[in-house]
C-alpha positions as CSV (number, residue, x, y, z in Angstrom):
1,X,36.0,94.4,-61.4
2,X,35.1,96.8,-63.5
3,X,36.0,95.8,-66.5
4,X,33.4,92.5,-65.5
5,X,30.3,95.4,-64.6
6,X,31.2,97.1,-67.7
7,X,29.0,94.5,-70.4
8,X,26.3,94.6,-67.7
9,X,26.1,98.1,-67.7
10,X,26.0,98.4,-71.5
11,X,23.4,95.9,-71.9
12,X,21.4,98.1,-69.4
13,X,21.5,100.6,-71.0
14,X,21.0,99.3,-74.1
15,X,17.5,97.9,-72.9
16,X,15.9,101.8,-73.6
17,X,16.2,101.2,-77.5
18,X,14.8,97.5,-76.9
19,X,10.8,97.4,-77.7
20,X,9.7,96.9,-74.0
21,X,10.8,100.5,-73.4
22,X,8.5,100.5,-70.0
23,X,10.4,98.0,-68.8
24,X,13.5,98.9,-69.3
25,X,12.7,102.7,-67.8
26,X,11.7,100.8,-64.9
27,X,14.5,98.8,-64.1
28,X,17.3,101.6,-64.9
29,X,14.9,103.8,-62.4
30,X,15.6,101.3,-59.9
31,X,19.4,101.2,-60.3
32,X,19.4,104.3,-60.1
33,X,17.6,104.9,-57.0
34,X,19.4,102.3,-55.9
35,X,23.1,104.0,-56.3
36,X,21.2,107.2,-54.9
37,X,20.6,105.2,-51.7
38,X,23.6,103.8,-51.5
39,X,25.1,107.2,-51.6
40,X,23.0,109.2,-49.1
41,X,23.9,105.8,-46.5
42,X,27.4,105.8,-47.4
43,X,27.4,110.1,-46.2
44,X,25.2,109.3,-43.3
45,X,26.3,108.6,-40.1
46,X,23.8,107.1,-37.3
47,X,26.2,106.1,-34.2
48,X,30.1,107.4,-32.8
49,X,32.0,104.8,-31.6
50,X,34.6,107.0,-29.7
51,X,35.9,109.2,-31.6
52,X,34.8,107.7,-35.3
53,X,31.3,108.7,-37.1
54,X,30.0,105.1,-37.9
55,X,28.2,105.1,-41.6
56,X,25.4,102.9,-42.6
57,X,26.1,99.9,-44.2
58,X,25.4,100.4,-48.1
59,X,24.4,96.7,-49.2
60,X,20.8,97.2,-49.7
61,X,21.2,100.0,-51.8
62,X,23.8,98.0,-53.7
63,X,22.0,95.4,-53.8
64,X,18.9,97.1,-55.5
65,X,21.5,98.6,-58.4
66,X,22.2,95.1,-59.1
67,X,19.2,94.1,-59.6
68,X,17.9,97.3,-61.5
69,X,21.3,96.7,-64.0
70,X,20.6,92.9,-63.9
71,X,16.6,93.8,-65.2
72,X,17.3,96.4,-67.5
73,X,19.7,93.7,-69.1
74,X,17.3,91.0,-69.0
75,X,15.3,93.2,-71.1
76,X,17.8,94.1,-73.7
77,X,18.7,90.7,-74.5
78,X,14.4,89.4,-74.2
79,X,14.2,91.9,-77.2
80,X,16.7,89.9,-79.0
81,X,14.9,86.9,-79.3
């Protein structure tokens, strides 16, 4: 798997020397607060179900990483063209 994140996460990063700087600071802001709130969920626990601590589920965090990456690389490759 990660060797499939790994050109995603390159291209993301690669968006902040793209023209459309704004952008790209935008959308690696929201990958990272993304992975930041997929974190906090995955160390907080809201319910015990006898005698295990049940986490929050951290999709939605996840879930706004992968868009955040998916933007940021949107904008790299946009300066391309």
């Amino acid at each position: 798997m990660t060797a499939l994140v790994a050109p995603l996460v390159v291209a993301a990063i690669a968006a902040v020397l793209a023209p459309g700087i704004r952008a790209a600071v935008l959308a690696l802001g929201a990958a990272a607060l993304g992975f930041a709130t997929a974190v906090a969920a995955a160390h907080l626990a809201v319910a015990v179900a006898g005698p295990e601590a049940v986490p929050i589920w951290t999709g939605p965090g996840l879930s706004l990483e992968w868009l955040g990456l998916t933007l940021a690389a949107v904008v790299a490759l946009g300066a391309r063209h």
